[in-house]
N, C-alpha and C positions, 0 to 999 in steps of 0.2 A: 552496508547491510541495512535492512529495513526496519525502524524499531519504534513504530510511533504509536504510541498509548493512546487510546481513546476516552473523550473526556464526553459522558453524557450530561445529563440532563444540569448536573452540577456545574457544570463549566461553563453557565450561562451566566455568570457571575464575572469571568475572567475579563480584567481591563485591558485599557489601550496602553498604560503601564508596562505590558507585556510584551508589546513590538517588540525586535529588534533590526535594526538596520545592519545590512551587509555590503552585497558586489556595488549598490547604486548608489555608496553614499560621498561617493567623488562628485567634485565642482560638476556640473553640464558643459560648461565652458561656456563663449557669447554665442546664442543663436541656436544652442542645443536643446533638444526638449529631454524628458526626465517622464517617464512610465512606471508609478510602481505598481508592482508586481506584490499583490500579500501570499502567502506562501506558507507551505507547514516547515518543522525543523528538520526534515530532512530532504530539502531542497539542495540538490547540486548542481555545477555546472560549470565545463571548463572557462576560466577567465578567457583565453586566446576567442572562444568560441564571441563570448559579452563584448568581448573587445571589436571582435571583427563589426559584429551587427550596430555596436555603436560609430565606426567607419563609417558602415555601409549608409544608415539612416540617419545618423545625427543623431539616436533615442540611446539615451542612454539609462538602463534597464535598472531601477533601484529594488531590492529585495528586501520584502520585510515578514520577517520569520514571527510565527504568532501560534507556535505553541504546536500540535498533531492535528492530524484532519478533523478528530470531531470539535476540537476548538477553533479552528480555523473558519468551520461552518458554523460554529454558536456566533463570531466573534464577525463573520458578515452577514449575519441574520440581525446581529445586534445596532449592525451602523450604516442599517440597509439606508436610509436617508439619508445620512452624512459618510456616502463610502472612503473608507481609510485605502485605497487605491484605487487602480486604472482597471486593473487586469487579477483575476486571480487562479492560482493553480494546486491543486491537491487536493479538492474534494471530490472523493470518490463513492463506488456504486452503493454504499454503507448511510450515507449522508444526502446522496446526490437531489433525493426527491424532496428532501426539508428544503435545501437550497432554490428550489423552481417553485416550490410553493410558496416560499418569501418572496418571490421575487426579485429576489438578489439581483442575476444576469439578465444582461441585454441580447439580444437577438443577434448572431453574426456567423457565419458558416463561411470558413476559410478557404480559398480556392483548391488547398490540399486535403481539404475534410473527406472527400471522395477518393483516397490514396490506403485507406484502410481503416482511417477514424470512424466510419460511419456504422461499421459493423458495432458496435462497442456506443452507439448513440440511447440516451435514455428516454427522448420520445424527440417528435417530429421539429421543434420549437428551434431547433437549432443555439440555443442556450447556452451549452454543454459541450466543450470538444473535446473525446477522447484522448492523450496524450501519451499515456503506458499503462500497461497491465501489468500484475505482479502476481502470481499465484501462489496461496499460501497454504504449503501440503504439512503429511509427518515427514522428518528426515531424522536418518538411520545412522549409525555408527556401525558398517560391517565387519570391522576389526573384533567388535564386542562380541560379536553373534559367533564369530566364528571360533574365539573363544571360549566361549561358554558353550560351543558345539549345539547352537541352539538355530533353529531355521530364521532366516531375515524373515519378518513380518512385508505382507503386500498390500492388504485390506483394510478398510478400519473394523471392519469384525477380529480379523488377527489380534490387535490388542485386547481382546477381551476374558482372551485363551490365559489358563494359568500360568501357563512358560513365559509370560511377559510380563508376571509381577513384578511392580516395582522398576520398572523400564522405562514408564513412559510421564515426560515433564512438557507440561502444558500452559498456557500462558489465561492466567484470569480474563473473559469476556467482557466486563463493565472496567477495565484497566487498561488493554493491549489489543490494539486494531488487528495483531495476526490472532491471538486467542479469539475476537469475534468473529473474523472470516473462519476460523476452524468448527466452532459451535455453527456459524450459519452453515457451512460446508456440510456437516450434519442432519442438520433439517432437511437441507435441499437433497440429501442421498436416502437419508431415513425417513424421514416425511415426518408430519406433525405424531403419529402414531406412534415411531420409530425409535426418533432420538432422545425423548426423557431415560427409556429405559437403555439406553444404549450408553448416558453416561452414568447414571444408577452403575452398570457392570464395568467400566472404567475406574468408578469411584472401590469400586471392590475387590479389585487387582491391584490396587496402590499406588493411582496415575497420582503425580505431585502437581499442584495448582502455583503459581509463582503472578507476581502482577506485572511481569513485561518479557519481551524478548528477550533483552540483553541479560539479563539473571537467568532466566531459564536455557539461552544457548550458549551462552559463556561461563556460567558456571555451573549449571547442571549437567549441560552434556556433555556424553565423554566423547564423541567426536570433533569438539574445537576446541580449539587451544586454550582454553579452560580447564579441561580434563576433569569433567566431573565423571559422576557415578551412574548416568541413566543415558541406555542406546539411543531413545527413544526421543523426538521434539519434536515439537509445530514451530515450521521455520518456513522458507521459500522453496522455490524449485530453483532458482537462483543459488540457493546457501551453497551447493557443494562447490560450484567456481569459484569461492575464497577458500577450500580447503583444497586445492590441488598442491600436491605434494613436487620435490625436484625430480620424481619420475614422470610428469606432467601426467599423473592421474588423481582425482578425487580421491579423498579419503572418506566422505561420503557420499552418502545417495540421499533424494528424494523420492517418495514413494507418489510415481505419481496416479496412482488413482484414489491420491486421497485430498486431492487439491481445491481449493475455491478460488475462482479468479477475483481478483479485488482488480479495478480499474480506476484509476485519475482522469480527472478534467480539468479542463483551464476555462475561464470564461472571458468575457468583455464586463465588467460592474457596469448597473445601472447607477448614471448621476456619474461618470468618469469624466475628471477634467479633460481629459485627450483620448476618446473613444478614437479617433483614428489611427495614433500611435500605440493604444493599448491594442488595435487589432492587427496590426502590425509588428507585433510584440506574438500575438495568439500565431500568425503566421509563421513565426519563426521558429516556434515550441513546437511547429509541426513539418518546419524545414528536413531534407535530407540531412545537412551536419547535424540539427541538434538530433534530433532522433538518430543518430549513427552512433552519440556521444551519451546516448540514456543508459546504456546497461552498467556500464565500466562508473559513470559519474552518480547514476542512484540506483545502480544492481535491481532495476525492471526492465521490463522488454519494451521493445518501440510498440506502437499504437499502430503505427504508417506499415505496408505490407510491404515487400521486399528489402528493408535495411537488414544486411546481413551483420548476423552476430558473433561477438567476438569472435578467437578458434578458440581459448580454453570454456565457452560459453556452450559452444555446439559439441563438444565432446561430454562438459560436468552437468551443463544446464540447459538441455533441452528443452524447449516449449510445452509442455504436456498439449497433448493431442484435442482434449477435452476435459475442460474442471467444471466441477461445480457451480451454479449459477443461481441465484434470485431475482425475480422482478425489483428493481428497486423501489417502486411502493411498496411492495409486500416487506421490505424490510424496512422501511420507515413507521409504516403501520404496529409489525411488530415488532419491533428489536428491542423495546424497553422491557416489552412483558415476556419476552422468550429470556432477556436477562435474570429477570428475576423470576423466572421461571427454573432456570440454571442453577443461580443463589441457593434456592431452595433446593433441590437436588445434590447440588455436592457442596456445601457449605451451611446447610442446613443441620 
């Protein structure tokens, strides 16, 4: 599951103290080369998979975990001259454009870029390769509702309505990367006009603010196996394939027309000791096995078009048809002051 906090403007402080090393920290062995790969903390990937590609190439892939995407982009915005790897992967459409205005990445377009990356491209520069999208909707507890003989919510106007006081647990926007794709999801449905007052009347119905996923979907809701008190969460469209039941159905749903797509990219660093191996590395993150091996290993969807998805995937977690979207300047530009724009509004 997806649960990675976002660190703004403050986490331009966070050191290189913070590494941590994982799949790559094995010998190379003689005549091996060694690709790190910097990386957010919720990087996965099956070892057989690391295993095979070091077979195959000689490269053997070292990871080094440096905290959630918005620190992972402070943290190579910080060491843009002395980059701390090859290759990096996990900054997404939230961050993407601080990263290309640093100048971070190198220029490299992967022969598979044109397999379905390209749709999901943040400008022409070829910088940036799509690798998985993840969309971050409300999801429901229909157990509760039907309970309470109360109708499932479909909208985000639905929560605003009395009958959903006290239902719905949200994750703090300047804290948790899915809370800020749900406030940008917002903007992008309600417009600039729209969404102040639309959390004003959230805040009025008794939505619960929480500072990450994992508190607000494991102990708030009462659809996972936390068993809290509130139908109601900002989670994935993903979420309900980890709650499928021994009758191979979900025990929840995703409401999807309330979704924002969040997308990841990997790049090539500028200043890589082994730009050749690092892009041989970017090839691989956009192979058929690894993209067949994304949903199950980091519960997002492939980037690349025709990888088919799981079977309890295609029955609990469907792709939404259409989410949400911002230009990624537009949210570079804004995303400090729409934060603290928020602040003031439901924490004010």
């Amino acid at each position: 599951m997806r649960k990675v906090p976002v660190v703004l403007a403050a986490a331009l402080a966070v050191s290189l103290a913070g590494c941590t090393l994982t799949e790559g920290d094995s010998d190379t062995g003689s005549g091996g080369k060694k690709v790190v790969l910097v990386t957010h903390d919720s990087w996965a990937a099956p070892k057989d998979l690391l295993d095979e590609f070091k077979n195959d190439t000689g490269i053997t892939i070292d990871v080094r975990k440096v905290g959630d995407a918005g620190a992972l982009t402070n943290q190579l915005v910080l060491t843009k001259d002395d980059p701390i790897g090859d290759i990096a992967f996990g900054v997404d459409n939230t961050f993407a454009s601080r990263a290309l205005e640093e100048n971070v990445f190198a220029a490299y377009r992967s022969p598979d870029a044109d397999k379905g990356a390209q749709r999901y491209q943040v400008d022409d520069s070829g910088r940036l390769t799509a690798i998985d999208t993840g969309d971050v909707c409300l999801n429901i507890d229909p157990a509760a509702f039907a309970a309470k003989r109360v109708p499932e919510p479909k909208t985000y106007a639905d929560l605003t309505k009395t009958e959903y006081r006290d239902m719905l647990v949200v994750e703090d926007p300047a804290t948790s990367s899915p809370g800020l794709a749900f406030l940008l999801g917002t903007i992008a449905s309600l417009g600039e006009d729209g969404w102040r007052e639309y959390w004003v009347a959230l805040k009025g119905v008794g939505m619960k603010v929480v500072s990450g996923w994992e508190e607000a979907y494991t102990q708030d809701f009462s659809g996972s196996s936390g068993q809290g008190d509130r139908p109601i969460v900002v989670s994935y469209a993903s979420s309900p394939a980890a709650e499928v039941g021994k009758d191979g159905k979900p025990a929840t749903k995703a409401l999807l027309d309330t979704c924002f797509r969040q997308v990841e990219y990997a790049g090539v660093l500028n200043g890589a000791k082994d730009p050749d191996s690092a892009r041989k590395v970017l090839d691989f993150l956009l192979s058929e096995k690894f993209q067949a091996a994304v949903p199950e290993s980091m519960y997002v969807y492939p980037a690349r078009s025709g990888v088919e998805l799981p079977k309890a995937w295609q029955q609990a977690a469907p792709q939404p048809k259409s989410s949400a979207t911002l230009p990624p300047a537009d949210i570079q530009q804004n995303r400090e002051r729409w934060i603290d724009e928020w602040r003031g509004l439901v924490q004010g």
